[in-house]
C-alpha positions in Angstrom: -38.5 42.3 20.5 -38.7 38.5 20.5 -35.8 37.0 19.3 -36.0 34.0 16.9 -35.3 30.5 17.8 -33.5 29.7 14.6 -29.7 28.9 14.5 -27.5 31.6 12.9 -26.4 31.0 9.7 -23.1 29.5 10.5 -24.3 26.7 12.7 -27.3 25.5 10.1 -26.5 22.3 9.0 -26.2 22.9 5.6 -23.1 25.4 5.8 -21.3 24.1 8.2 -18.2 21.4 7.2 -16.9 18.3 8.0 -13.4 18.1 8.9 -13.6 14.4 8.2 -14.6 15.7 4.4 -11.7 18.0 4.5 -9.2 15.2 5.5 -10.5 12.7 2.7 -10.4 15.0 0.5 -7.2 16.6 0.9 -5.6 12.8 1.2 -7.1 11.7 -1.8 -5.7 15.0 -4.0 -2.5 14.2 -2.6 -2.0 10.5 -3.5 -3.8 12.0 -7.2 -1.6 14.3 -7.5 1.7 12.3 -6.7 0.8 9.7 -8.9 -0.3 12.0 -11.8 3.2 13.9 -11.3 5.0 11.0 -11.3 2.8 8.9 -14.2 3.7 12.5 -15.7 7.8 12.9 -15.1 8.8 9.2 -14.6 7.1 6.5 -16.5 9.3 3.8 -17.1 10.3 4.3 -13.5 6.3 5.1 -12.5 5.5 1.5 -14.4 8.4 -0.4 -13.1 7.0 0.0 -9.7 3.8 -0.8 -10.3 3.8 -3.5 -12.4 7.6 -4.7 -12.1 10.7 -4.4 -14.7 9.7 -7.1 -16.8 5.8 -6.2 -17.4 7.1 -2.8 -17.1 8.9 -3.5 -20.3 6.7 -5.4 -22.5 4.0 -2.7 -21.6 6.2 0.4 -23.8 5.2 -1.5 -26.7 7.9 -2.9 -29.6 8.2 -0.2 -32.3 9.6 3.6 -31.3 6.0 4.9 -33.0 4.3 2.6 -30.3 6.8 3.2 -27.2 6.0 7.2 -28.3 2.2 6.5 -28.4 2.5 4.4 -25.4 4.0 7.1 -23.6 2.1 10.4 -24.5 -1.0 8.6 -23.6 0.6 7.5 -20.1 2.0 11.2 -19.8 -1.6 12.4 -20.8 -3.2 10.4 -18.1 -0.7 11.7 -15.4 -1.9 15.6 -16.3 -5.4 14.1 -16.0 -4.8 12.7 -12.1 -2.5 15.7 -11.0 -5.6 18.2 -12.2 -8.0 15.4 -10.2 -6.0 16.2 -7.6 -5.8 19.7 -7.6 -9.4 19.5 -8.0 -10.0 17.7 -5.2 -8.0 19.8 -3.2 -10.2 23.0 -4.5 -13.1 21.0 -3.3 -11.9 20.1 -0.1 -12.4 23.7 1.3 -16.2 23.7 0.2 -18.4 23.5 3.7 -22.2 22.8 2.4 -22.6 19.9 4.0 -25.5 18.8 1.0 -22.4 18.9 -1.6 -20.2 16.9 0.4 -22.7 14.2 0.8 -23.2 14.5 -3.2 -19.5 14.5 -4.2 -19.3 11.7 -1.7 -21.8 9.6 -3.3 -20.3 10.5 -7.1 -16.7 9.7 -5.5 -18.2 6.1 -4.6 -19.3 5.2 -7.7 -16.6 6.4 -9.5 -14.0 3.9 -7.5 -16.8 1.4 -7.8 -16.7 2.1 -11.7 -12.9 1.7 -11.9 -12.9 -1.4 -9.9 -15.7 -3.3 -12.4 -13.6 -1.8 -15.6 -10.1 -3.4 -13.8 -12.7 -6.7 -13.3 -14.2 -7.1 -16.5 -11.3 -5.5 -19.1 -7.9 -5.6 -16.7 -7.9 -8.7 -15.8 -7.7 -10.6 -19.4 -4.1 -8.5 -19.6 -1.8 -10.8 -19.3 0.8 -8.2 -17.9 -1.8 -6.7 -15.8 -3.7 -9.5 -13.9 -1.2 -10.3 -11.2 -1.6 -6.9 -9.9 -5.2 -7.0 -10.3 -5.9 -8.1 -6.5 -3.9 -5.3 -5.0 -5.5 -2.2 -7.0 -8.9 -4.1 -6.3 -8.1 -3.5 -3.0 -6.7 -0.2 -3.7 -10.0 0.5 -5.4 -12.4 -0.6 -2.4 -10.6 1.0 0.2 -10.8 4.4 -1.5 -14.2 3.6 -2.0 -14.3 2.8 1.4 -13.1 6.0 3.1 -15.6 7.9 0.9 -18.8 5.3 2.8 -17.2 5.7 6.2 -17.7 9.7 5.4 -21.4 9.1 4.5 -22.5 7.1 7.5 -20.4 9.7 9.6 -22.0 12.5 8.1 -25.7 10.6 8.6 -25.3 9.7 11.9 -24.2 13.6 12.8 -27.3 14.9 11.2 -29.5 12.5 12.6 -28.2 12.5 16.3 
């Protein structure tokens, strides 16, 4: 019996994984998470750190109806990036290398996305435009670790 030249399965490059992937991933779900738990369980202390006590404060809003709005919708957005980072996690243990490249490439515009809203709506916020160059750069460099992945990823299944 001839045998067949092919690869087995587990070696095809299609189900075989990226540890760089994994390590993205798995960074990136826990910086979510953190945040989300923390956006979630601390806010005035969450907003105080990233913006500072005094924009911290005008930022709650004036009226107790406002300062409660203010705050579901900041705890509301801390449940949405801890389940981001649970999902990421989840996704982190996937190994076809074809959906990596594709949640790569949706990861990339998705920072690119946040960094153009934080550019064209952030920045005319008063309270929010002094930290606009560091979660810019925030922005770019988790942008950033999701490109280096890509052109790893190329140049292993083209070498």
């Amino acid at each position: 019996m001839a045998s067949s030249s092919s690869p087995p399965p587990s070696l095809s490059s299609s189900s075989s994984s990226s540890s760089g992937f994994f390590a993205i991933c798995v960074l990136h779900a826990a910086v979510a998470a953190a945040c989300g738990a923390l956006m979630m369980f601390y806010v005035d202390e969450a907003a105080a750190f990233g913006h500072g006590r005094e924009a911290a404060r005008r930022l709650r809003g004036s009226t107790p109806r406002d300062r409660l709005l203010i705050e579901t919708s900041d705890s509301f957005a801390g449940l949405l990036l801890f389940a981001i980072g649970l999902l990421l996690f989840m996704v982190a243990f996937v190994r076809d290398r074809e959906f990596q490249a594709f949640f790569a490439k949706g990861c990339v515009l998705l920072h690119a996305a946040v960094a153009l809203w934080r550019l064209l709506f952030e920045r005319r916020l008063d309270d929010l435009a002094r930290d606009l160059p560091r979660q810019l750069v925030g922005d770019l460099v988790l942008g950033l670790s999701w490109i280096l992945f890509l052109i790893y990823s190329w140049r292993e299944k083209y070498d």
